[in-house]
Structure formats: structure tokens, C-alpha cells
C-alpha positions as CSV (number, residue, x, y, z in Angstrom):
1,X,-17.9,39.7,41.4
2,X,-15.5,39.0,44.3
3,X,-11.6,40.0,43.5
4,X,-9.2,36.9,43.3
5,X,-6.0,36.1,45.4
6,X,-3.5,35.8,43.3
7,X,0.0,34.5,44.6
8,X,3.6,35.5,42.8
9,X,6.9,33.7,42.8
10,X,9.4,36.5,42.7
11,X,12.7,36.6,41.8
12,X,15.1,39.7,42.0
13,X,18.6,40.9,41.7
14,X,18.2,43.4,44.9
15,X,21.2,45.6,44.2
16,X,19.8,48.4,42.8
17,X,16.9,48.3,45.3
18,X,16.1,50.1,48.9
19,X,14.6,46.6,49.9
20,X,11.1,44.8,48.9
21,X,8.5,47.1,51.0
22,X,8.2,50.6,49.7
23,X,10.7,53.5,51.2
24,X,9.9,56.8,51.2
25,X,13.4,57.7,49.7
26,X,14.4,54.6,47.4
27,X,13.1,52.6,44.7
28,X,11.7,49.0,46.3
29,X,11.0,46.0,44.0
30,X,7.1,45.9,46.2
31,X,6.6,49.5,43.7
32,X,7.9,48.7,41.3
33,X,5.8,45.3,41.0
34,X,2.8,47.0,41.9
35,X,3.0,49.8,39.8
36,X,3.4,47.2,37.0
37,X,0.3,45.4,37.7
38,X,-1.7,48.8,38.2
39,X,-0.7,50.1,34.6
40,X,-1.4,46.6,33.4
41,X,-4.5,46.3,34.4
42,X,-5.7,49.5,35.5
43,X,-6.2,48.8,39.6
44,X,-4.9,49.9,42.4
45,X,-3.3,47.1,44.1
46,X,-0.7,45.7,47.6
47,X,1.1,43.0,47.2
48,X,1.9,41.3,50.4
49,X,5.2,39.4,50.7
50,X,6.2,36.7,53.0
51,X,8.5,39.1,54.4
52,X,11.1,42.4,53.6
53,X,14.4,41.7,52.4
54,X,17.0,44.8,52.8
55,X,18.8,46.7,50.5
56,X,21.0,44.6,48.5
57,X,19.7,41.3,50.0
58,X,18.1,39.3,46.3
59,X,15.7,36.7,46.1
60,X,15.1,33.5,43.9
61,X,11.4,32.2,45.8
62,X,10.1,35.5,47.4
63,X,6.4,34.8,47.5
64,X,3.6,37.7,47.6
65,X,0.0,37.9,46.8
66,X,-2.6,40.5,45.9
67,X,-6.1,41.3,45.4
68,X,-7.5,41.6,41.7
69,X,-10.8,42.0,40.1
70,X,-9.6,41.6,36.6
71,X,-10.3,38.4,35.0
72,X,-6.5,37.6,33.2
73,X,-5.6,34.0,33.1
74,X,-3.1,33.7,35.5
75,X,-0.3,32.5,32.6
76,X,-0.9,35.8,31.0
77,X,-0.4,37.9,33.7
78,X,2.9,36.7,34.1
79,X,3.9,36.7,30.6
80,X,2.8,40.2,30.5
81,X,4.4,41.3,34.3
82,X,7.8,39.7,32.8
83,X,7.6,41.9,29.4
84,X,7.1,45.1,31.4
85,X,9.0,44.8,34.5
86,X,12.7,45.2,34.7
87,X,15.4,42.5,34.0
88,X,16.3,42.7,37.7
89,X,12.6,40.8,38.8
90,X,11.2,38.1,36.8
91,X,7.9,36.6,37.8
92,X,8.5,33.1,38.1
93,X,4.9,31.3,38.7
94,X,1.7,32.8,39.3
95,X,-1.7,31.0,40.6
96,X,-4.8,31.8,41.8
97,X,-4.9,30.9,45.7
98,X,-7.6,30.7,48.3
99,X,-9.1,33.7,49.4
100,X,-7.5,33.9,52.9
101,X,-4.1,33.1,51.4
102,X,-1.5,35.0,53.9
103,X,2.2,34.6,52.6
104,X,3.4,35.8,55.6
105,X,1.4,33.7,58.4
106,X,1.1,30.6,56.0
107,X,4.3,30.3,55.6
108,X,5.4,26.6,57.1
109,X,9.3,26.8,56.5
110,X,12.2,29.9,54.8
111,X,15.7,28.9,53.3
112,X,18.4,31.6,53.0
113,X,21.5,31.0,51.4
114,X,24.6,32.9,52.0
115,X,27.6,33.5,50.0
116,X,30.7,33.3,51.0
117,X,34.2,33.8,48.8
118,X,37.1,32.9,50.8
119,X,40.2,32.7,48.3
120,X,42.2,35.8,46.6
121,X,40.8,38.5,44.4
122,X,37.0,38.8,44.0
123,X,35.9,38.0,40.3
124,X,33.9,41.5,39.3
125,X,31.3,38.7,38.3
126,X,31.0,37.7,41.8
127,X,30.9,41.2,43.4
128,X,27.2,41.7,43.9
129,X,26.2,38.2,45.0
130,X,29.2,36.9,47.3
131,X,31.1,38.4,50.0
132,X,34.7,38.3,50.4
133,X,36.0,36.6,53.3
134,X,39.8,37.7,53.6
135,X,40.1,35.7,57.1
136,X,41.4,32.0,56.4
137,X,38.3,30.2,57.9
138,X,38.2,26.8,59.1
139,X,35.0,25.3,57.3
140,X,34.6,22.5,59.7
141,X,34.5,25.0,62.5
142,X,31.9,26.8,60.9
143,X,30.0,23.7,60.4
144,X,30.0,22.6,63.8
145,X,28.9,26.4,64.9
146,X,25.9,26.1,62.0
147,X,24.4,22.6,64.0
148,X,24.6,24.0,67.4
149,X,22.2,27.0,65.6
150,X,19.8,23.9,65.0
151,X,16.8,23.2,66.8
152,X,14.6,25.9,68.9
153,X,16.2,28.7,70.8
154,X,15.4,32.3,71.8
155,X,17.5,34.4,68.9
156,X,17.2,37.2,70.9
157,X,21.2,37.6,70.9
158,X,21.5,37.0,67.1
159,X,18.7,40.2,65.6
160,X,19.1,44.0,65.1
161,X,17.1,46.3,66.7
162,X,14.1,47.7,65.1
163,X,11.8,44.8,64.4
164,X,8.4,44.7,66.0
165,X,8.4,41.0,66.7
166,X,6.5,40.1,69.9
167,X,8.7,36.6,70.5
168,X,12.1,36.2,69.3
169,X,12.1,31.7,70.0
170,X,12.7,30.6,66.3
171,X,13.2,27.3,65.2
172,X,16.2,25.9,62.8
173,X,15.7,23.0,61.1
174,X,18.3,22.5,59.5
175,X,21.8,25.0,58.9
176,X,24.9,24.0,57.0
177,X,27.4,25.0,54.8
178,X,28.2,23.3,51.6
179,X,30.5,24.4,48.5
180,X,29.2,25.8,45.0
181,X,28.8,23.3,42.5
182,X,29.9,25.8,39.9
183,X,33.0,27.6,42.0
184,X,35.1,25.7,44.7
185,X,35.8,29.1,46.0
186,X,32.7,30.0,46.9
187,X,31.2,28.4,50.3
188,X,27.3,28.6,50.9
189,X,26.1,28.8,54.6
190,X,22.2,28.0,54.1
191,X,19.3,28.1,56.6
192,X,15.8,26.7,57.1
193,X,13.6,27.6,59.7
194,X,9.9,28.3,60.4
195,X,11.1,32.2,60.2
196,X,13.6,34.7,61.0
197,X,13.7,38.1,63.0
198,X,15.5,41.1,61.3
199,X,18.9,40.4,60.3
200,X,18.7,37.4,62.3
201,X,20.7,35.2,59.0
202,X,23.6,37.8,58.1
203,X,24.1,37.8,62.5
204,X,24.2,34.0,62.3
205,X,27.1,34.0,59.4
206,X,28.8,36.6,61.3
207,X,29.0,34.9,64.5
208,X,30.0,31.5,62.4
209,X,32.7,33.0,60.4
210,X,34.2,34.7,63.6
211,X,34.5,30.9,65.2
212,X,36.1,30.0,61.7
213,X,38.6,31.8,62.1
214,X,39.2,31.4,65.5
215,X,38.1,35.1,66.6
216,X,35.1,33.8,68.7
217,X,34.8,30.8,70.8
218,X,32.2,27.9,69.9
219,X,30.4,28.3,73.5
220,X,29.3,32.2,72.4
221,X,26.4,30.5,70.5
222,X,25.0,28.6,73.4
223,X,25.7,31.6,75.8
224,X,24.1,34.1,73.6
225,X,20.7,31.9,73.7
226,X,21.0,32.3,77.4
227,X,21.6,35.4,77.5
228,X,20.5,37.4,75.0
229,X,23.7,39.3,74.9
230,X,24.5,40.5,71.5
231,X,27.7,41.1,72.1
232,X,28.3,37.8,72.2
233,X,27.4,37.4,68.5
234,X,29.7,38.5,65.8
235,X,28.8,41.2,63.5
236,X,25.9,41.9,60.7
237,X,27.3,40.3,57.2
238,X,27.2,42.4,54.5
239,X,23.4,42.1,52.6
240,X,24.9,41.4,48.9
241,X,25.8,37.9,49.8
242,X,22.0,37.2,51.2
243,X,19.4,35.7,49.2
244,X,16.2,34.4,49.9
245,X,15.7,30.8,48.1
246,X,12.1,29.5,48.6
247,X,9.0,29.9,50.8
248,X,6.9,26.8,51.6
249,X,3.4,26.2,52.7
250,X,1.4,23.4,53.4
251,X,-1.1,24.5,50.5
252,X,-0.8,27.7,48.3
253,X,-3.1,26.9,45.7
């Protein structure tokens, strides 16, 4: 008997974690997921993810997949995955998909949503999923600097060192900022694009916010996809106020 591909919906609270892919010197959600699976069901197993999220960075739609002999209905396997694994991931679908499912290659389109708090004192309830903006930012600036991000452009200016990518053209689809339905003082920045090189999103609100409040120019964008000058862009946001909302593919299942 051939093992199946089965695919997860993951979400996590990525505070308390080095990162999804295992570290040699911190706890990873990838770990702690698959050493779930492997005292469930008693295999040795590698989830692949669509892609890493850093320290700190959380996730509502990470999707990863892994090889299994055992039989378990799929609706069990999550029932059981969410009774053992910590209230900081929750399984949120599992299916059996094709056997040459990739969530990293298949994957057609990636939103990210950042969070932004730009008022007076931080709320302790907001501390680990928003970052405070102390500047007074012009919104409509910000939104303006978001649609020139749109379309397809070399990001080369706008990634950190370290990633192994062999291109660095990316395409946007669609960028803007919009605020939360459940706290006026909170302002999302939100991206969708067929991918993203490392740090790429948290350089993007950076560079946004420093036009917002009138730090940077609204030419640096275009200039940085010229030249590839990352001094152009504005600095790496802070990781607590990143999380990954969905993955989409054209079939998963």
C-alpha cells in the first residue's frame, strides 16, 4: 500500500515560536506538528509548508502536507491533532490531496496582513499581534505607496539577505490598507501576490509607513525597482504584527 498526501490548514499564534521550519536552538511549530502526528500514529513523518514564517510572525491559512501510510479518516486526524497539540496551533481542515501535491510550487496566490496601531497606549491585548506606530501617518499616503507596489517588479530592493531565491521579479496583485472592523485604531496593510522573498512584506510596510509620515519620498518605490538599492527602502517591521492569512491553489484536493 502506497502512503497518502495529506494536506493541513494551519493556524498558529507564532509568539512563542523560533519560526515554522525546525531550528536547531528553538522550539518551531513544523516539530512540534510533526512530533504530534509521529506519537499519534506511530511514523516518522515531514511536513512541507508553503513557506517559513519567522519568529513571532502567526498564521491563520499556513498550508503543509505530508506523507502517511496510516489509514485515519482525515476528520479524525484533525480532531485528534487539535486534542494533543498546543492551544497556540489548531488544525483547521485536513484532506487527502493528489499524490504530487507541492504546497510550496502549487501555490497560485499568498495574502499577508499586517497590523498596524497608530493611536496612544497599546492595549496589553494587542501587544503580540499589532505594532505600534508612534509616527502620525498619513493613511492616504500609505495607500498611494501600497498601489505603486502593485503589478510585477524586481523586489530586489525590498528582501533581506539570506534567501536562496534564484529571481527576485514577484508579482502584486493587489496591496492596500483598510481599517479593523473590530478597532478603528488598528490599520491593516494586506498583500496578495504569487509569492514573496524573505522579509519582502515587513520591508514593504516599512518603506509605506516611512512615506506616511513624510520620512521617505513616494518616488523611493519606483527607484528601488530600478535599482535594487535597499537603501532606498525603509526598515524591516517588527514580525508580531505579520500574519500569513490564506494560501490558494488552483486544485488541492
Amino acid at each position: 500500500m502506497s502512503a497518502r498526501r495529506i494536506a493541513l490548514c494551519i493556524a498558529y499564534d507564532g509568539t512563542d515560536y523560533a519560526g515554522w521550519q525546525r531550528q536547531k536552538n528553538g522550539l518551531s511549530i513544523q516539530q512540534v506538528v510533526e512530533e504530534t502526528i509521529e506519537r499519534l500514529f506511530a511514523e516518522q513523518v515531514h511536513l512541507v509548508a508553503s513557506g517559513r514564517t519567522d519568529a513571532g510572525v502567526h498564521a491563520e491559512g499556513q498550508v503543509a502536507a505530508f506523507d502517511l501510510m496510516h489509514e485515519v479518516p482525515t476528520e479524525r486526524l484533525m480532531a485528534a491533532l487539535n486534542s494533543n497539540l498546543p492551544e497556540t496551533i489548531r488544525i483547521m481542515d485536513a484532506w487527502e490531496a493528489e499524490p504530487d501535491f507541492q504546497p510550496r510550487y502549487d501555490a497560485k496566490r499568498k495574502t499577508y496582513r499586517y497590523a498596524v496601531y497608530n493611536a496612544g497606549i497599546l492595549p496589553p491585548q494587542r501587544r503580540l499581534y499589532a505594532v505600534r506606530e508612534y509616527r502620525q501617518i498619513n493613511w492616504e499616503l500609505v495607500a498611494q505607496g501600497l498601489k505603486t507596489i502593485e503589478g510585477t517588479h524586481d523586489f530586489a530592493a525590498f528582501h533581506s539577505t539570506g534567501s536562496s531565491e534564484k529571481s527576485t521579479e514577484r508579482t502584486i496583485y493587489k496591496a492596500r490598507t483598510y481599517v479593523s472592523a473590530d478597532d478603528a485604531d488598528i490599520h491593516f496593510i494586506e498583500l496578495t501576490g504569487n509569492g514573496f522573498l524573505y522579509n519582502m512584506v515587513r520591508i514593504i510596510v516599512g518603506t509605506v509607513l516611512d512615506i506616511g509620515c513624510g520620512k521617505r519620498n513616494m518616488d523611493c518605490i519606483e527607484e528601488a525597482f530600478c535599482t535594487g538599492d535597499r537603501d532606498l527602502t525603509g526598515p524591516t517591521a517588527p514580525a508580531k504584527g505579520l500574519t500569513l492569512v490564506c494560501v490558494e491553489y488552483e486544485k488541492t484536493r
